[in-house]
N, C-alpha and C positions, 0 to 999 in steps of 0.2 A: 568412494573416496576413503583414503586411510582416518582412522580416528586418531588425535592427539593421547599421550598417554593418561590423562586424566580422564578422558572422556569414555577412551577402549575401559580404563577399571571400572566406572560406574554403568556402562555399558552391561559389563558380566554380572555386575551387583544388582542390576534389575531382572537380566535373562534368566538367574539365579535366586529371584525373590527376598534375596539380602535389603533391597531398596523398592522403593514405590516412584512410579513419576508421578512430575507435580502435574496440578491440573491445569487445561488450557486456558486463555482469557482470550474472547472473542477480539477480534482486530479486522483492518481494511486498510488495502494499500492500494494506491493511483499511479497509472502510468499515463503521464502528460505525455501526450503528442504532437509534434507541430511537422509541417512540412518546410524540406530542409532544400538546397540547392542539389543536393546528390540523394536527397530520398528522407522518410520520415526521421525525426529525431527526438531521443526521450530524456526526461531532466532525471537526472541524476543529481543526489548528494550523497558527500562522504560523513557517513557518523564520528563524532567524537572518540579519542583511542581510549577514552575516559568512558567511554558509556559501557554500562553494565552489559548490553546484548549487542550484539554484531560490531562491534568496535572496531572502526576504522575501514569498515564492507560501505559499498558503495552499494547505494539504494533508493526504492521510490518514494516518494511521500507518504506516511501513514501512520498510522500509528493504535492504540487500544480503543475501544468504546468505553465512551463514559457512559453511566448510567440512563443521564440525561438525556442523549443523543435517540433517548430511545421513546423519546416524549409526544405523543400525541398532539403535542398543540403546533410542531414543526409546519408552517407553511408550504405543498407540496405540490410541484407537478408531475407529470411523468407517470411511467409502472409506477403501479401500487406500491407500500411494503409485503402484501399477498404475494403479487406477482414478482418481485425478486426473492422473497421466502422461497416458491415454487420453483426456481431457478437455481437455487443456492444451498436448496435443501434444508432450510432454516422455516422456525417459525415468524410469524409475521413480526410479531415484536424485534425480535430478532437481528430480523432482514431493518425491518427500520431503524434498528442501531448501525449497523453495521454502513447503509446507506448514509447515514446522518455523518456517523466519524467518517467515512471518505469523504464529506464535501468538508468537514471541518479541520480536519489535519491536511488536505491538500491547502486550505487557506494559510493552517497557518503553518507549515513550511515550506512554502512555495507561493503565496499571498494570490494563490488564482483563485476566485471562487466562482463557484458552478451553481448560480443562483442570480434572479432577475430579482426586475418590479413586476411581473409578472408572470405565464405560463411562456410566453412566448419573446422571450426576451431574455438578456444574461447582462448583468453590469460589467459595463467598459474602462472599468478605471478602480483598482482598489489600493491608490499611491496617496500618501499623508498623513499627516499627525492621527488625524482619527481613526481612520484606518489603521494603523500603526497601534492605536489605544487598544481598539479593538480586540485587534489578534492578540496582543498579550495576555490580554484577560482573559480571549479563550484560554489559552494557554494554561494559566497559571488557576483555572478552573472557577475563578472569579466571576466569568460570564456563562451563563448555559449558551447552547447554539439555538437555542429555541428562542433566548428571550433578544441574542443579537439580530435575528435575522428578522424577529418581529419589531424592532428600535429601528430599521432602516427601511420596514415595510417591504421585504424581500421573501420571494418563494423560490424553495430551495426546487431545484430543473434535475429530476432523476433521470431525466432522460438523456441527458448529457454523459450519462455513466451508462459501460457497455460491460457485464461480466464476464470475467478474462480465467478464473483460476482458483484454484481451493486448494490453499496449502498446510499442513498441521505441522507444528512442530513436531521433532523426534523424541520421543518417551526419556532418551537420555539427557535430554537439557535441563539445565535447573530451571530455565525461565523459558514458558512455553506459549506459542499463542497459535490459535485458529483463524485462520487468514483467506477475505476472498480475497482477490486481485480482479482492481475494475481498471479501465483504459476509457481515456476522455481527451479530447479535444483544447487545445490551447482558446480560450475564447478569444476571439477579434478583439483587441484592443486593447486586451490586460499583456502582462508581461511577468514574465519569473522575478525574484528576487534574489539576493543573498539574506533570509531574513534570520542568519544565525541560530539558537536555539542548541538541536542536538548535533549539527552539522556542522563543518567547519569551513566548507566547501561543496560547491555546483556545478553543475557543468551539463550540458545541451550536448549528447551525442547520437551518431546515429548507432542501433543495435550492433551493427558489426564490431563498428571501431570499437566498443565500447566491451565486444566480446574478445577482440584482437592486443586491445591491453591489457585484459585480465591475461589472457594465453602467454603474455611475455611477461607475467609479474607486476604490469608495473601498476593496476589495480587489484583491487580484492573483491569477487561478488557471491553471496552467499548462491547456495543450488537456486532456491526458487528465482532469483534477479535473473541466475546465470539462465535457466529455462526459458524464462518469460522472451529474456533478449532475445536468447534462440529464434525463438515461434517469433516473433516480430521481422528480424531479421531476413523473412521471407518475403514481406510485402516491400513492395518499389512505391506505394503511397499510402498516404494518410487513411484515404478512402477504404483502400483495399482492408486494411486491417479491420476496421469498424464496418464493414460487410460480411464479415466473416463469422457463420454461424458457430457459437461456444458450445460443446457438451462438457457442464463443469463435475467434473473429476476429483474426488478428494484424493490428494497426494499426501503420504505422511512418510518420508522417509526412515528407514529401519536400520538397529546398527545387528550384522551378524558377522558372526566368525568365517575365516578363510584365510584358510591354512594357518592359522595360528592368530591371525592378526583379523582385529575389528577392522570392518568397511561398514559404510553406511552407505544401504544403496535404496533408489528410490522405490514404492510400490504404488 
């Protein structure tokens, strides 16, 4: 894809040694799945036109790792943090940030959470005031996720999360981040929100539709959504997708010259 002209000059400013890129901050993003009447379908929100990074891109739930996310006292089932490090190519510490901010930013932009009363079990209802308290304080980082999930006597179900994708931001970004991409399961009985924040907007599409607006304009999705859609886009069920064995790939797309003009294509 062509670069914007701000982006082709710092682009040369790096290839060029003139500039340094910044460094990445780990992150994790979820792609909710539910079975649709004409085949799977993924939630989508539109960010804010006000938000500093992907302003106005239509995307999944996710967002940075807090420190905390990466705390040993988290209540756990499922793969280890070992076993998704192994997977993910991350150390253990790591993998269990990373697994912790997916179940906690899919709560709290999307109010699903991917966590029981037990190993075998997932809460069927995360609608009301408290609930509601809750999420803002993650938010607002007033709550660790360790100390919420242990106030409601809840263990967080890794196994509900299926690793889907490694994506790194491009060297020319100001604001970068290292990103896996998990895919999970709508749980029985919970429900999406509008729960506002950095989005303004949601919406339940299937992959195509949702690649077939972007193609006419009338959405915006940055490369990695655009991809992910793709490879989704394939399966006719829910099942099908989460059978599907991942070999996760670090992608980090590159900006180079042609014929005169920056693209940024992927590697």
């Amino acid at each position: 894809m062509p670069l914007p002209a701000e982006l082709a000059a710092r682009a040369r400013d790096i290839l060029a040694g003139r500039a340094d890129p910044v460094p990445t901050r780990d992150a994790a993003t979820v792609v909710i799945l539910r079975g649709g009447a004409r085949g799977p379908e993924v939630y989508l929100l539109r960010r804010k036109s006000t938000m500093a990074f992907a302003a106005g891109a239509y995307v999944f739930p996710g967002g940075s790792v807090d420190p905390r996310d990466a705390d040993s006292a988290v209540a756990w089932a499922g793969p280890s943090p070992a076993e998704w490090g192994a997977v993910f190519h991350a150390s253990e510490q790591v993998a269990r940030g990373l697994v912790c901010a997916a179940v906690r930013e899919t709560f709290e932009e999307s109010g699903v959470l991917l966590a029981g009363p037990g190993p075998d079990s997932v809460v069927a209802d995360t609608t009301g005031d408290a609930w509601e308290a809750d999420r803002l304080a993650l938010i607002d980082r007033s709550l660790a996720f360790a100390d919420f999930l242990a106030g409601r006597g809840l263990v967080l179900r890794s196994d509900l999360l299926k690793p889907w994708a490694h994506w790194i931001t491009p060297e020319i970004e100001r604001r970068r981040f290292d990103t896996r991409f998990f895919v999970a399961v709508l749980p029985d009985g919970q429900r999406t929100r509008d729960v506002g924040g950095e989005a303004d907007q949601v919406a339940w599409r299937r992959p195509a539709e949702a690649l077939e607006l972007a193609r006419q304009g009338e959405i915006f999705l940055m490369p990695p959504t655009h991809r992910t859609l793709s490879e989704l886009s394939a399966y006719d069920t829910v099942a099908g997708a989460l059978a599907e064995h991942r070999e996760i790939v670090t992608i980090m797309p590159r900006a180079v010259e042609i014929d005169g003009e920056m693209r940024l294509v992927n590697t």
